[in-house]
C-alpha positions in Angstrom: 47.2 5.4 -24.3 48.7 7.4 -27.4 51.6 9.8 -26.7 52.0 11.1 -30.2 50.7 13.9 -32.3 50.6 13.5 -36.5 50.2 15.5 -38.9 48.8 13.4 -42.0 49.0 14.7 -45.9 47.1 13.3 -49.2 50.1 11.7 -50.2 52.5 11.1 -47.1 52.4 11.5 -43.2 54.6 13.9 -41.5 56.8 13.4 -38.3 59.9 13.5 -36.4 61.6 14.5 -33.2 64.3 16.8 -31.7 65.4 18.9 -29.3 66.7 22.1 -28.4 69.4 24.3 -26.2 68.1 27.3 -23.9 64.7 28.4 -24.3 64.1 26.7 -27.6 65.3 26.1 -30.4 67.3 29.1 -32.3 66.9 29.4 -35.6 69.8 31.6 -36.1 70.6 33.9 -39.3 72.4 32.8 -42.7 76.2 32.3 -42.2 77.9 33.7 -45.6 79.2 31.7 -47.6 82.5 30.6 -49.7 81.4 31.8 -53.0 83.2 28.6 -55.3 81.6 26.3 -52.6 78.4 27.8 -53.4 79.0 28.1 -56.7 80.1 24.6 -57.1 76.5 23.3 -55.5 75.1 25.3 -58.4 72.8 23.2 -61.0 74.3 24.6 -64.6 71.3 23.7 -67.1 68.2 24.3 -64.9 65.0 25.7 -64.5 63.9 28.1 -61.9 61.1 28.3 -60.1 59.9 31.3 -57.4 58.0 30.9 -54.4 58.0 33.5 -51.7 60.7 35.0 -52.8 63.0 31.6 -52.9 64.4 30.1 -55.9 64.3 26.1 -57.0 66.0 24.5 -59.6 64.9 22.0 -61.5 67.6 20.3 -63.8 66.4 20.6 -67.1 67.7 16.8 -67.9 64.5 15.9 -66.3 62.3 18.1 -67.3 60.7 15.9 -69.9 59.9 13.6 -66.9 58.6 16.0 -64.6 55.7 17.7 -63.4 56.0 20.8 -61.3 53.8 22.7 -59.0 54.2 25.6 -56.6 50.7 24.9 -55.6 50.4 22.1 -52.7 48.3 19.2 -53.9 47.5 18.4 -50.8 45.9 20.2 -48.1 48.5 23.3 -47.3 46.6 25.8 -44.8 49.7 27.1 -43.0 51.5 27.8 -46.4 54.4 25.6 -45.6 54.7 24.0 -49.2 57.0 25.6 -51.8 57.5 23.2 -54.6 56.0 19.9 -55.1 57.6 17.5 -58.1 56.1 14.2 -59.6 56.7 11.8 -62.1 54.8 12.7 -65.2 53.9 8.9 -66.5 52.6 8.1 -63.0 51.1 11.1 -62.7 49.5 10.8 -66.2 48.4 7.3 -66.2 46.7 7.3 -62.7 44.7 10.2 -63.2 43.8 8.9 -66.6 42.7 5.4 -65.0 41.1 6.9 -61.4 40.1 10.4 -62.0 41.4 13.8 -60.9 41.4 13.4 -57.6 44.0 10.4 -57.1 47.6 10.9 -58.5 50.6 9.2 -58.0 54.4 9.7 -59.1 54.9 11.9 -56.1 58.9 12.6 -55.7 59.2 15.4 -53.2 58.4 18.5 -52.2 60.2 21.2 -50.0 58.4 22.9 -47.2 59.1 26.0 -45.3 58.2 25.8 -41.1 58.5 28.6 -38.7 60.2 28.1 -35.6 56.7 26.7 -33.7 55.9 24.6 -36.7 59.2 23.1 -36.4 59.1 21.9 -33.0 55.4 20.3 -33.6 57.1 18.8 -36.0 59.9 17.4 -33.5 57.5 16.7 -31.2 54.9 14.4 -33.4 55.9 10.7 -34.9 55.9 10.0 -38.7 58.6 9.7 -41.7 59.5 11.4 -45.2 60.2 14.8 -44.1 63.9 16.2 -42.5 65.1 19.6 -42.6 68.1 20.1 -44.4 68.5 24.7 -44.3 67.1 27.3 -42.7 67.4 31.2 -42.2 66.7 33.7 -40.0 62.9 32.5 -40.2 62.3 29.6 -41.2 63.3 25.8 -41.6 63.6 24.1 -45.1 62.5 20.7 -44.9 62.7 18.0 -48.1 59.6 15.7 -48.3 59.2 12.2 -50.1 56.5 9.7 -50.2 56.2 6.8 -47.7 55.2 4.6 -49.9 56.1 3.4 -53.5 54.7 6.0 -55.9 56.0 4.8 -59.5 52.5 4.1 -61.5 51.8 2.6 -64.8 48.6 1.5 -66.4 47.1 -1.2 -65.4 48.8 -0.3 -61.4 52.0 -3.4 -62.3 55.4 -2.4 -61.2 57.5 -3.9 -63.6 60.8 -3.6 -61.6 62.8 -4.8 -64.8 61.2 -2.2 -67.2 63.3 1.1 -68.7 60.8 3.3 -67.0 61.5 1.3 -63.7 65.2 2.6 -64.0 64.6 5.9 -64.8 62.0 6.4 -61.7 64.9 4.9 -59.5 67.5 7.3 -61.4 65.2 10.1 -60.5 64.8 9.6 -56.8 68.6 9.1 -56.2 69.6 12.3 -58.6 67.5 14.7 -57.5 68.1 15.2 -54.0 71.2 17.7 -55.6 68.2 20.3 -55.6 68.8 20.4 -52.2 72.7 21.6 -52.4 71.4 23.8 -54.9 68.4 25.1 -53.0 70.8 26.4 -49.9 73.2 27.8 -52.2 71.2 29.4 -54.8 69.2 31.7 -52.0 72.1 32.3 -49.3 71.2 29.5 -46.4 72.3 27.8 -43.8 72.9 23.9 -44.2 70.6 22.4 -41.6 70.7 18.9 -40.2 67.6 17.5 -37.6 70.8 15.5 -36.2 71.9 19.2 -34.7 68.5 18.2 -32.0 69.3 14.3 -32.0 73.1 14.7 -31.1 72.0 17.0 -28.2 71.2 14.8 -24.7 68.4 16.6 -24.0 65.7 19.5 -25.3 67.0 22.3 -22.8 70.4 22.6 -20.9 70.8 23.0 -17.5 68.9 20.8 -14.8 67.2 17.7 -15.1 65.5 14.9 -13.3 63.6 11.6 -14.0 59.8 11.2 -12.1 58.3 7.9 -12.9 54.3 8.7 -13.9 52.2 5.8 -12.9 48.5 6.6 -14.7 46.7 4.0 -13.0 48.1 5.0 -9.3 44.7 6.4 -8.7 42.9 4.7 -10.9 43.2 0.8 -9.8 39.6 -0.8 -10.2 39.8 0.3 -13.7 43.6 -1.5 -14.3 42.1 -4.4 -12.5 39.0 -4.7 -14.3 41.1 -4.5 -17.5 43.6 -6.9 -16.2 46.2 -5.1 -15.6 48.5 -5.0 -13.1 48.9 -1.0 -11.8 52.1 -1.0 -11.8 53.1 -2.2 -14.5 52.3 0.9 -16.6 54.4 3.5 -16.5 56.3 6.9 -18.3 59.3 8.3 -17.5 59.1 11.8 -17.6 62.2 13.7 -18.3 61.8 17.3 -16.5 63.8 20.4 -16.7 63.9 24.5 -16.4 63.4 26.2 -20.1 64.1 29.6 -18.4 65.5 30.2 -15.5 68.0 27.9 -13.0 67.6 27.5 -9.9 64.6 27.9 -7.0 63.1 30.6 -9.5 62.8 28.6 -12.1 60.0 27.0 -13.4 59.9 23.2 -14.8 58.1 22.0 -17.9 58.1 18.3 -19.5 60.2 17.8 -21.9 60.5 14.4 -22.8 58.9 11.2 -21.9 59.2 7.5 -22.6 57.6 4.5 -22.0 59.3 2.7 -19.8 58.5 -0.6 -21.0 59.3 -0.4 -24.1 61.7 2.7 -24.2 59.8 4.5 -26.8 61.0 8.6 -26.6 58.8 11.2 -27.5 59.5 15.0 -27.9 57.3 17.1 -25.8 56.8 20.9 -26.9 53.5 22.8 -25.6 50.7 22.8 -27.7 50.5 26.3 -29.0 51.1 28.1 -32.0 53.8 30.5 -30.4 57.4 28.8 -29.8 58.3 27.5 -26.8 60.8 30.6 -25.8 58.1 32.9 -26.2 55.4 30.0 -24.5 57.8 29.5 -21.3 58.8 32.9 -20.6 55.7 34.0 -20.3 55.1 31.7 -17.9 58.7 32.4 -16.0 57.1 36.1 -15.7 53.6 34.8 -14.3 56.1 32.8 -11.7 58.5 35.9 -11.3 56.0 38.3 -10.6 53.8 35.8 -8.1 50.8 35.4 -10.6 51.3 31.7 -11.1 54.3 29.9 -9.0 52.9 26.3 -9.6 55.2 25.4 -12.7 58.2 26.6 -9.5 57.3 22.8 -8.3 58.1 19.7 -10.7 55.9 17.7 -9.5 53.4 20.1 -9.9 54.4 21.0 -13.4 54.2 17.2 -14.0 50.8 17.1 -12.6 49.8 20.0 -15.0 51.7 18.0 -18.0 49.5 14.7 -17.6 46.1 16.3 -17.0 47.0 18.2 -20.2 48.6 15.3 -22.2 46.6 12.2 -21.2 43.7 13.8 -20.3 43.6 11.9 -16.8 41.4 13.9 -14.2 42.6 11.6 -11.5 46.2 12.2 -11.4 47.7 13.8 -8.6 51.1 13.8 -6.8 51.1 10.3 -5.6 51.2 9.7 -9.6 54.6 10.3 -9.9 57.5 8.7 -7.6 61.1 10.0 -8.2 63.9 8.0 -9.5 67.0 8.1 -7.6 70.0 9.7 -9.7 71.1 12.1 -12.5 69.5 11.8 -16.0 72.8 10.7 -18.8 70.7 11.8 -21.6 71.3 10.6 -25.6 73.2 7.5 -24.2 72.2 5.1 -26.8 73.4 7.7 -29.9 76.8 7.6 -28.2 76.9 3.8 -28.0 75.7 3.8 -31.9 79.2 5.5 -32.6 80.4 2.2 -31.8 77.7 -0.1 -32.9 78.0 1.5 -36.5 81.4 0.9 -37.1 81.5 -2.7 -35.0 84.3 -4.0 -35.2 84.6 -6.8 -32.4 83.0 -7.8 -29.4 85.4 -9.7 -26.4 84.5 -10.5 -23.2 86.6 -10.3 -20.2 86.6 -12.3 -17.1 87.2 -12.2 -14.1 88.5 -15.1 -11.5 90.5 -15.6 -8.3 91.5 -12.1 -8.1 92.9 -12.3 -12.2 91.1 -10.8 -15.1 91.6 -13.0 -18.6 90.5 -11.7 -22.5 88.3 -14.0 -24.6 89.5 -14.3 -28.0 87.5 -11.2 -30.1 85.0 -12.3 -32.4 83.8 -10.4 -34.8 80.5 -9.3 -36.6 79.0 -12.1 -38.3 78.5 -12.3 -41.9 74.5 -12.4 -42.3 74.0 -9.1 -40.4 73.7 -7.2 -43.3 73.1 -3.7 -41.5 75.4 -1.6 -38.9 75.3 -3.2 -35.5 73.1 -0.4 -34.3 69.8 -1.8 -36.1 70.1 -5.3 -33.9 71.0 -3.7 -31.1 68.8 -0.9 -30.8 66.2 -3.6 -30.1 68.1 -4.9 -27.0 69.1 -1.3 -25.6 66.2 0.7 -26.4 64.2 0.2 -23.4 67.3 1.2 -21.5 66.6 4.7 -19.5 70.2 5.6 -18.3 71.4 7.6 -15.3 74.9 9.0 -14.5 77.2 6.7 -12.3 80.9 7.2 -11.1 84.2 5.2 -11.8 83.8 2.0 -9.1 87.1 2.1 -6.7 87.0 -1.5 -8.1 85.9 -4.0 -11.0 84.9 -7.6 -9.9 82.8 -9.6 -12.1 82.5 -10.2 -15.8 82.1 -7.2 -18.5 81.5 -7.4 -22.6 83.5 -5.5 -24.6 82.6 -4.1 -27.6 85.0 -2.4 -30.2 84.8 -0.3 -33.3 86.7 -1.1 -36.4 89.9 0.7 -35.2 89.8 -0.3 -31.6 89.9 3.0 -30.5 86.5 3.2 -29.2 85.2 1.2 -26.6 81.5 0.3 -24.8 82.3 -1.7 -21.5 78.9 -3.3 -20.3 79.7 -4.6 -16.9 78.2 -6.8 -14.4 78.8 -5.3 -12.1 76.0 -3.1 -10.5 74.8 -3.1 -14.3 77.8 -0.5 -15.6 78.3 0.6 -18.6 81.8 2.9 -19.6 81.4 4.3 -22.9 85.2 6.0 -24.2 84.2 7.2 -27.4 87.0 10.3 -27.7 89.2 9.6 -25.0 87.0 10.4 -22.3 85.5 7.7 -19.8 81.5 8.1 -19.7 80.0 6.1 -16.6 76.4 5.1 -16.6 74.0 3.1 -15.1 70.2 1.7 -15.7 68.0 4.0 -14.0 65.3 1.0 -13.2 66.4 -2.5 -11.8 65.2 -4.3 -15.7 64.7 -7.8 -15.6 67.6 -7.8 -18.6 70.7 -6.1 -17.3 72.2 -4.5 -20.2 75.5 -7.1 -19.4 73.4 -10.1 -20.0 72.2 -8.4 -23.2 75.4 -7.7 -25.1 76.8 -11.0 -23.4 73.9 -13.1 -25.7 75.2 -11.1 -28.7 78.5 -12.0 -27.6 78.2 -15.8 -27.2 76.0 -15.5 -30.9 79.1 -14.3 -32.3 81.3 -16.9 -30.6 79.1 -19.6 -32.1 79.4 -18.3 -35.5 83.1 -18.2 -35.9 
């Protein structure tokens, strides 16, 4: 079963995910800016290039090393691209040796995306693209190879040579045209972690139904060997328009239980969603088409759509019991990437005792966050309350100041999370064969072993 959309170019695949408050996401209008801020972002000894009306600025300390197009290379029919820049030698040499139609040296390029190409964009998987402006119509995005694209004759990669150097010089320098880009023509700095820092795609209410594809479908799990059950999505539903009885629901989220994998759900239409869904809050609002008033229903209408699967029904989806928590693996990563010790407290006869804190070991080379991402991911969270009382064990991790804290307890499977002074309480939203406890308890008794 494949979830995801892509959108694949010559020279590098396209994709990413986000979400956004209300009806969708707003792209807003240019905030003015500090003039010597602006100023300062400036490149002095450039180039400048025009494309729809936008100007880039290529420093002219590379300009012997360049090539520069405002022509896509690849495959452009919505007009997104505005500049493309490559490496002249690779460019040169692998034309020379493969013909005109395959060229390396690509470096970037910096796309425009309206407000419905944007959300395809959020809503499809891939890598080498994030937006980094926008204005009151569009999102500027900065694109780069997924791959290695420094060529010389004969297709070695000397990694000791000069021109080695000078390709790695170029691909750390140049991402100033960015600063320069937002400055130079009056935008907005943009980040995609403006979506990711956001629990979830719309605000107001929201629930968890569990889809189960092969509910009315078991000869075919069983003749494939698989048990029914066993395959699921978690689909995150909530109300784009309107609150409340009147409202309708859409998808818009889902993840694979099993393996926790989140994917970004926007309709499948050139419009934006705002426009998409409000249409269809009219059709409900004037009696036309109250279906989408029903989650389940909206769900139903989601998989058909999604998956394809002419045999789902209602007795697809079962609800899960509780409140979805949202983005609560981001919030434990505020920890996780500033680790600073992990302790675990115990509990006996009625008394609580500390362990001695231990702290990251040496040969993780990487924030916390990239180990244990693969032991929380598959965690789907819901919202719990404060217990009257703690019995049992709990891991504590710490960040490198000790003033932010993850408490994984044993205890019914808590977690607190008390990132800015506030106590979060959560709990798994499926009974995993892992608590998230005995996780962080087997990284804890790792880093016991290596002190």
């Amino acid at each position: 079963m494949k979830m995801t959309a892509f959108r694949v170019f010559v020279l590098l695949s396209v994709v990413v995910a986000v979400g956004l408050s209300g009806c969708a996401a707003s792209i807003g209008t240019n905030t003015a800016k500090n003039e010597p801020t602006a100023r300062a972002q400036l490149i002095a000894d450039a180039t400048l290039y025009e494309k729809y009306g936008l100007s880039i600025a290529i420093p002219n300390a590379y300009a012997d090393q360049l090539l520069v197009f405002t022509e896509s290379k690849w495959v452009d029919s919505e007009n997104k691209s505005l500049i493309s820049v490559y490496e002249k030698k690779s460019y040169e040499d692998s034309q020379k040796e493969n013909g005109d139609a395959f060229y390396m040296g690509f470096l970037f390029s910096i796309v425009r995306y309206t407000q419905a190409q944007y959300e395809q964009y959020l809503s499809s998987d891939g890598s080498g693209l994030s937006f980094f402006s926008k204005d009151a119509e569009y999102y500027y995005g900065w694109a780069t190879a997924t791959d290695v694209q420094f060529y010389r004759s004969g297709g070695v990669v000397n990694t000791e040579s000069s021109d080695w150097e000078a390709w790695v010089d170029l691909c750390e320098n140049l991402s100033a045209i960015k600063n320069d880009f937002t400055a130079r023509n009056n935008l907005t700095p943009y980040s995609d972690d403006e979506f990711w820092d956001r629990d979830f795609t719309y605000d107001g209410a929201h629930l968890y139904l569990t889809f189960y594809p092969y509910a009315n479908n078991r000869r075919d799990a069983e003749q494939q060997g698989i048990n029914w059950p066993d395959v699921s999505y978690t689909l995150v539903l909530s109300q784009p328009v309107t609150q409340g009885e009147a409202g309708i629901w859409c998808v818009e989220r889902s993840y694979d239980t099993t393996y926790g994998n989140l994917y970004i759900e926007f309709p499948a239409t050139s419009q934006p969603a705002a426009a998409y869904y409000a249409a269809l809050q009219k059709a409900a609002d004037t009696g036309t088409d109250t279906a989408l008033l029903d989650p389940v229903s909206a769900a139903v209408s989601f998989a058909k759509t999604k998956f394809d699967y002419a045999t789902v029904t209602v007795d697809s989806f079962s609800p899960v019991n509780g409140e979805p928590a949202g983005n609560v693996l981001r919030r434990c990563n505020v920890v996780f990437d500033d680790m600073g010790t992990l302790q675990k407290l115990t509990n006996e006869s009625g008394k609580s005792y500390l362990s001695k804190a231990y702290g990251v070991p040496s040969y993780y080379n990487g924030p916390l966050s990239n180990y244990t991402g693969s032991s929380l991911y598959p965690i789907l969270w819901i919202i719990a309350q404060a217990p009257s009382s703690i019995s049992g064990n709990a891991v504590i991790c710490r960040n490198s100041g000790g003033e932010k804290t993850l408490t994984f307890y044993n205890q019914d499977s808590l977690l607190c999370v008390e990132t800015d002074g506030t106590q979060r309480w959560y709990k798994p939203a499926y009974p995993y064969n892992k608590s998230p406890y005995d996780r962080m308890l087997s990284y804890y008794e790792e880093f016991q072993a290596a002190e």
